[in-house]
C-alpha positions in Angstrom: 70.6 30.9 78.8 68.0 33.7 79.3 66.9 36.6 77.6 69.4 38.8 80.1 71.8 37.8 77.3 70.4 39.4 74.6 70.1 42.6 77.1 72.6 45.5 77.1 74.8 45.0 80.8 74.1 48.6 81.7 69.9 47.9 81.3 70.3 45.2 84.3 69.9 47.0 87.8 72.0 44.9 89.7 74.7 44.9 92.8 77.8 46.5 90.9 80.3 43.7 91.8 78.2 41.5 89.6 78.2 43.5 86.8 81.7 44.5 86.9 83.4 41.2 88.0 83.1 38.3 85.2 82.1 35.2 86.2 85.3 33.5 86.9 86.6 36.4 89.5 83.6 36.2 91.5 83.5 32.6 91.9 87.4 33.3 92.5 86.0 35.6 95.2 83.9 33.9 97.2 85.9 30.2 97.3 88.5 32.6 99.1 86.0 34.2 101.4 84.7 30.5 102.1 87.8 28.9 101.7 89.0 31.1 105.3 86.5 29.7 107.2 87.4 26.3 106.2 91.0 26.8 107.3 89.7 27.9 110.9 87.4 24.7 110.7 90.1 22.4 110.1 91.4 23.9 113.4 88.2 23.0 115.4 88.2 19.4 114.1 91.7 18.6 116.5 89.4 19.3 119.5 86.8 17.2 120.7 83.6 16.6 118.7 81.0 18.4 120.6 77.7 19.5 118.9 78.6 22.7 118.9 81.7 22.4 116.8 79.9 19.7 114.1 77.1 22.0 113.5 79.6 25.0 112.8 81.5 22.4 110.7 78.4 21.3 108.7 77.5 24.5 107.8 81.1 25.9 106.7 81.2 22.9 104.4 78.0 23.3 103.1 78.4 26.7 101.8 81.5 25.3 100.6 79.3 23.0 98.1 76.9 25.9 97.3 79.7 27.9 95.8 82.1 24.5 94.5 79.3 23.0 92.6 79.4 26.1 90.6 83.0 26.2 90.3 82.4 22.5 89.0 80.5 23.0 86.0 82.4 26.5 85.1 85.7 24.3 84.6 87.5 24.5 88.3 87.6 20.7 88.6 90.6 19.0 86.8 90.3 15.9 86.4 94.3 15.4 85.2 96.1 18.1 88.0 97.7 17.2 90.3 97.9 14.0 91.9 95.4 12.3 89.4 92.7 14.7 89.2 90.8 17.2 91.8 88.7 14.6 93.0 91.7 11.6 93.8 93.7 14.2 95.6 91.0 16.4 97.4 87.5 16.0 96.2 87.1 12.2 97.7 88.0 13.3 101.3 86.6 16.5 101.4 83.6 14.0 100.9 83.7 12.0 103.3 84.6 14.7 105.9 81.6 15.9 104.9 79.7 12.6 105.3 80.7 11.6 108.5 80.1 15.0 110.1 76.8 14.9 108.9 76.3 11.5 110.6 77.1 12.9 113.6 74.9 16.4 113.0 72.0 14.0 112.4 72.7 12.0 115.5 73.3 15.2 117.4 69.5 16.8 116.1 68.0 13.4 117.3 69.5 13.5 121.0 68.1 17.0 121.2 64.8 16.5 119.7 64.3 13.5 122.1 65.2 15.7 124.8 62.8 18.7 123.3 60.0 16.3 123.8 61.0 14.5 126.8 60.4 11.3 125.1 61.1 7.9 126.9 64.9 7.8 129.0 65.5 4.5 127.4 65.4 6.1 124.3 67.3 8.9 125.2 70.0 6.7 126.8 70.3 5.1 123.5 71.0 7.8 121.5 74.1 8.8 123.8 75.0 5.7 123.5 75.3 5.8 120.0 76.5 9.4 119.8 79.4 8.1 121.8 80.3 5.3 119.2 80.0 7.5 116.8 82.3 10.0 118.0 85.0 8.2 118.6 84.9 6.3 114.9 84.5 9.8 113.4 87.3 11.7 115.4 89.2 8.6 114.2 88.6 9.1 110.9 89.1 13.2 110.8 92.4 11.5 112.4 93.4 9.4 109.6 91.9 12.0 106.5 94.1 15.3 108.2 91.9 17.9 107.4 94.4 21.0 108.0 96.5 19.3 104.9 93.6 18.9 103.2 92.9 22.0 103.2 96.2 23.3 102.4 96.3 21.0 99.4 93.0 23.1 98.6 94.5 26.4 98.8 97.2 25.1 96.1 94.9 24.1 93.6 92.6 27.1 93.7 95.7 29.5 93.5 96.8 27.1 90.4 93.5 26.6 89.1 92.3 30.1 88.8 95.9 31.0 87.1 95.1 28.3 84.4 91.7 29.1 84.1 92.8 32.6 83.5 94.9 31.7 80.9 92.3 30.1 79.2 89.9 32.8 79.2 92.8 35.2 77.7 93.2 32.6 74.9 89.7 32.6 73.5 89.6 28.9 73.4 86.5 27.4 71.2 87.0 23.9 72.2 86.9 24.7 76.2 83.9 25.2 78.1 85.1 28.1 79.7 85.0 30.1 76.1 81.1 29.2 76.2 80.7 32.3 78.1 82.4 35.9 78.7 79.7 37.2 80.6 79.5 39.5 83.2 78.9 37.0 86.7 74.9 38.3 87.0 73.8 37.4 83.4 76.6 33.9 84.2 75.0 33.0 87.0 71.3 33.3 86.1 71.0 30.7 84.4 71.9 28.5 87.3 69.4 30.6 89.7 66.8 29.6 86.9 67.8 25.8 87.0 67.3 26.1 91.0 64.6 27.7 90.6 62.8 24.8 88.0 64.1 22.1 90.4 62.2 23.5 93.4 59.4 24.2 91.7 59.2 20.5 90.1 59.8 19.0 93.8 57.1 21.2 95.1 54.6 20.5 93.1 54.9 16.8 93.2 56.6 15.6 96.7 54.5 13.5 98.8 56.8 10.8 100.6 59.7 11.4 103.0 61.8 11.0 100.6 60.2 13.4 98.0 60.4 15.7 100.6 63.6 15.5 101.7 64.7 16.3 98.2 62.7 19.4 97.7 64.3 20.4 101.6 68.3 19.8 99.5 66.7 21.8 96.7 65.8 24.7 98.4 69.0 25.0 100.6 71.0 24.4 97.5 69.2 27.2 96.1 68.8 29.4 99.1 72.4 29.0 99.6 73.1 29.8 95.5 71.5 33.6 96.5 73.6 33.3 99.5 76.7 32.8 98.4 76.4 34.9 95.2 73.8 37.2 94.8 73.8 38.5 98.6 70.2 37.7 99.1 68.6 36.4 102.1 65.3 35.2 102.2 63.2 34.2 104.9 60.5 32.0 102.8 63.4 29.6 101.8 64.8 30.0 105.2 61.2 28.8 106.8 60.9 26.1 104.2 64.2 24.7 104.3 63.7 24.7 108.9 60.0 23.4 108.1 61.4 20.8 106.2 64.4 19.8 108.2 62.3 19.5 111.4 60.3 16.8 109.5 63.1 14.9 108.3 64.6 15.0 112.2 61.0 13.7 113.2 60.9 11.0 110.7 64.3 10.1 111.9 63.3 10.3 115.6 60.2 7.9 114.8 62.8 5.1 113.0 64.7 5.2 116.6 61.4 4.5 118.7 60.4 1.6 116.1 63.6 0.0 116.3 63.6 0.4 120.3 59.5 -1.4 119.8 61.3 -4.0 117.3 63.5 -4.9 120.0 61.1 -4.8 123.3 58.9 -7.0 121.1 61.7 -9.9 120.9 62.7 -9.3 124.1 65.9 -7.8 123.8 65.4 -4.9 126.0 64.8 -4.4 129.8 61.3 -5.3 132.0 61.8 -1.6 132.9 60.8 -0.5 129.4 57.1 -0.4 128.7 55.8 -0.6 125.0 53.5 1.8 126.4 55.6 4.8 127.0 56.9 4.0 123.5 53.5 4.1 121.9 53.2 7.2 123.7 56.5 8.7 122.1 55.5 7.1 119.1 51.8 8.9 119.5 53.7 12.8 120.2 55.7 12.7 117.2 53.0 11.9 114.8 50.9 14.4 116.1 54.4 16.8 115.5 54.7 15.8 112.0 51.0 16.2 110.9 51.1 19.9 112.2 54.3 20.5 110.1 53.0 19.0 107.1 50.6 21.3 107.9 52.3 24.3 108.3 54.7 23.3 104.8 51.8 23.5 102.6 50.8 27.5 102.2 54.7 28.2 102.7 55.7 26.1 99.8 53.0 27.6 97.4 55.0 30.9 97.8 58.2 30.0 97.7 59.8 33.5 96.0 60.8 32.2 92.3 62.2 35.2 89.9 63.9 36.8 92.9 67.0 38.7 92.3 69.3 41.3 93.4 67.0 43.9 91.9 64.6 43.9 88.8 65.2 44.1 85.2 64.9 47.2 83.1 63.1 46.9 80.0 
């Protein structure tokens, strides 16, 4: 907790809704406001899988997460009701909706990058040829998971949930987590802008491999999307940092795809037509792409905006 707790709510100069709702109505709120897009989502996902529609997918359930990890920790995920538990009857395919659209967002960023840099056709050709595969196993699986009754089984629970939780709240339990705090939702959901913030800043200081660095990128966008979601805020530095950082990771992918294409012209599993040459060369462009990101990252990430809020504390 922080020392907003200790503070009187009418010394905090903050949006009104966050003062005035408590925690559990705004989270109520903004499921709903999510929840509506993820109904006309569920729509899309009966057409055909074109990039446009998986980005616009990705993103919907993404700021799902932001506000449902929340929800998570506040008490919104049953693990008895219904069907054996939130994550039995909805959680595990909301999942891997989620996974195998992002397959084929990453697959999708690749082709366009390779394009974007005109890089070899053999590699290019490869790429739609793997986006194609890849379509059809995940329009197969959206298929098999139903996502508009997915979705509806969501809709339940959240009407259900929030009634129960309500009841709780009413009740004064001591033995629930929910009774841990009445708060109003600003002084609530500081302390998870704080535990965003101390995550990011961990990651920033000490990332150095892809990997490192692909964490910090789901650390700032979790906590990007936390001000988002919640507090209203946009802000370009995380904005910058989080494309900085995804345009790395799409170039690191990129570079896996030309080494496996060298692995294979190096056993001779490819055509005469391809040269390792014009691979080198591809392989030669993206390097010099990631070294000037890497470059651009540093001074960005040294003022990444920790301690911003809505508007600033009276003392």
């Amino acid at each position: 907790m922080t020392y907003l707790n200790s503070m009187p709510t009418e010394q905090i100069r903050a949006p009104e809704h966050l003062l005035s709702y408590s925690w559990l109505e705004l989270e109520k709120n903004q499921a709903l406001l999510v929840f509506s897009d993820l109904e006309e989502m569920a729509g899309e996902l009966d057409k055909k899988l074109n990039a446009g529609r998986v980005h616009q997918a990705r993103v919907i359930l993404r700021r799902w997460y932001s506000v449902w990890d929340i929800m998570a920790i506040d008490g919104w995920e049953a693990s008895g009701y219904p069907d054996g538990g939130f994550e039995l009857s909805i959680g595990a395919s909301l999942r891997k909706l989620n996974k195998c659209l992002g397959q084929m967002r990453d697959l999708d960023v690749s082709l366009e990058l390779a394009r974007e840099l005109k890089v070899s056709r053999r590699l290019i050709d490869r790429l739609k040829k793997k986006r194609k595969k890849l379509r059809q196993k995940t329009e197969a699986k959206i298929t098999e998971l139903k996502p508009a009754k997915l979705i509806e089984r969501l809709r339940n629970y959240l009407s259900d949930r929030s009634e129960h939780l309500q009841r709780l709240l009413k009740q004064q339990r001591t033995d629930s987590v929910l009774a841990a705090s009445n708060h109003c939702a600003y002084i609530h959901l500081d302390q998870f802008l704080l535990q965003a913030e101390h995550q990011t800043r961990l990651l920033s200081e000490n990332s150095k491999s892809n990997d490192e660095l692909h964490e910090l990128r789901l650390s700032i966008k979790r906590w990007r999307y936390l001000l988002s979601e919640f507090f209203g805020l946009t802000n370009l530095e995380l904005v910058r940092a989080q494309q900085i950082l995804g345009r790395i990771r799409d170039l690191n992918r990129l570079h896996e795809e030309v080494e496996a294409m060298r692995s294979k012209l190096r056993k001779g599993l490819t055509a005469d037509r391809l040269k390792a040459r014009d691979l080198g060369s591809d392989r030669k462009r993206i390097n010099a792409l990631l070294k000037e990101q890497y470059k651009t990252l540093e001074p960005i990430v040294q003022k990444l905006p920790f301690g911003l809020r809505p508007y600033l504390v009276s003392l």
